[in-house]
N, C-alpha and C positions, 0 to 999 in steps of 0.2 A: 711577752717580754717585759721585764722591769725596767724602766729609765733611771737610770745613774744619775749624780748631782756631774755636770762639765766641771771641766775645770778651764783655767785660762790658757792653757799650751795647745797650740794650737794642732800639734796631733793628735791629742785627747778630747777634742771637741765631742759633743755628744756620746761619749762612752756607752755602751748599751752591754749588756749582757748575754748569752748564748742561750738559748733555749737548752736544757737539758745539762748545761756544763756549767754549772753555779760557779765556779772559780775561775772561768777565760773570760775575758775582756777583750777585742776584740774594737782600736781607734774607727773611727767613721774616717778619718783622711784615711787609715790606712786601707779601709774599704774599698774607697777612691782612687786609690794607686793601685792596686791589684786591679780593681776593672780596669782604669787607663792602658796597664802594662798590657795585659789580655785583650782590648779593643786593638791596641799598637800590634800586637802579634798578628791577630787574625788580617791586620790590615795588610802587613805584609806578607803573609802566607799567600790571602788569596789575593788582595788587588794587583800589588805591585809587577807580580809575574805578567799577568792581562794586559802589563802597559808595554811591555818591551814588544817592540813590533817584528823583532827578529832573533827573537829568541825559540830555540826550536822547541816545538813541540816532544812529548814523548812516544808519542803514535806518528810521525810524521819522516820531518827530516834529520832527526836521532837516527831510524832505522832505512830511510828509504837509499837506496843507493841510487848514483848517476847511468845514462845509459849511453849507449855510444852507436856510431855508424859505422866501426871498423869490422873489416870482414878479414878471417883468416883462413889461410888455404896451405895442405903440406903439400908440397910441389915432390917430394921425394923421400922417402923410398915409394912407389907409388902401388892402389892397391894389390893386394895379390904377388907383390913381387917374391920375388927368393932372393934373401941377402944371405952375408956373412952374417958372425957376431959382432961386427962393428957396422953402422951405421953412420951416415952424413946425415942428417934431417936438416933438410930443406924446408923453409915458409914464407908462402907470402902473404904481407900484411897491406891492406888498402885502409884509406880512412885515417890513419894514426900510425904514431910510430913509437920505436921501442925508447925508452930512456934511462940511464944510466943509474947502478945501482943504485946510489945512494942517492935520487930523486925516487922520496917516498910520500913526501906530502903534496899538498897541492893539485889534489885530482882533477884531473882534464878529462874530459871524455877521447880528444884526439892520441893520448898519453899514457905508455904503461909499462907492463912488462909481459915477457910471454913464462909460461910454466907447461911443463912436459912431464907428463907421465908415461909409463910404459906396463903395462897390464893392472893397469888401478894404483901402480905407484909413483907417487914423484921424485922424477930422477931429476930434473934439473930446475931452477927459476932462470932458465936465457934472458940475455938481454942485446939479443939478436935475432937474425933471420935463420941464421945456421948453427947447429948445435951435433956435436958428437953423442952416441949413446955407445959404449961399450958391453962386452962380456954379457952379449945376448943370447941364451940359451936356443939349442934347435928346438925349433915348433913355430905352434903359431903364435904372432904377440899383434897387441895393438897399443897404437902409440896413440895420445891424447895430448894436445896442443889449445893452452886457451893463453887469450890475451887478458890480463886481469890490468885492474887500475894501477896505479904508482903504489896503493897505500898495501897490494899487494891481494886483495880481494876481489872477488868481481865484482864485473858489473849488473845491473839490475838486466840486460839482456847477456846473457852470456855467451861469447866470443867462441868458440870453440870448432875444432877440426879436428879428424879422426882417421887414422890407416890401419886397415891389417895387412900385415906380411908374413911369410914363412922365414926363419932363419933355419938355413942349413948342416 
């Protein structure tokens, strides 16, 4: 590289020329700033995250969901029965209980809602123990009962209870 005569401005200090690019010029302060800006980046890229002591992880508590001790059980139609096309579904919930739609944040593990399916589909999100299912075709169905969180997901063990019956 060729050295430049400076001048007195203090962002033209040392001026030096480009290898290869005889017309760019190229300040040493401005050199200076571009590395500072670039150390400043990399510092918060990677230090700053490492400092937060409760900031979630991306592999961790982003993805991990809560667990709970709630057991669910359908008290009714009970297996094997022969109903109508209308159904009462009965459940009972130990450990936790239901809460009201619009409690959607705030996961508790004691806390949640129930969801019902009926041959793989969901027919209703209950937010009770007893739940009607109508215009049940004859044969045979099964009905799926799980207790999911407030936020309306499961939980990392998943709550669930299960009947088959005959409708008539």
């Amino acid at each position: 590289m060729t050295r430049l005569p400076t001048r007195a401005h203090p962002t033209t200090e040392s001026v030096e020329e480009r290898a290869g690019d005889e017309g760019s010029r190229v300040p040493a302060a401005a050199r200076r700033s571009w590395w500072a800006v670039l150390v400043a980046a990399l510092l918060v890229v990677v230090v700053v995250p490492s400092c937060a002591p409760d900031a979630p992880s991306s592999s961790t508590s982003a993805t991990t969901r809560p667990t709970t001790a709630a057991k669910l059980a359908i008290v009714s139609p009970e297996p094997g029965a022969t109903t109508g096309s209308t159904i009462v579904l009965h459940l009972r919930l130990s450990g936790a209980t239901v809460v009201r739609p619009s409690q959607v944040t705030g996961i508790e593990p004691t806390e949640g809602h129930i969801h019902v399916s009926v041959d793989g589909k969901l027919v209703s999100m209950a937010y009770g123990l007893t739940q009607t299912v109508r215009n049940l075709t004859p044969g045979e169905h099964t009905v799926l009962a799980s207790f999911v969180a407030s936020d309306h997901r499961p939980f990392a063990n998943q709550v669930v209870a299960t009947v088959v019956f005959q409708v008539r």
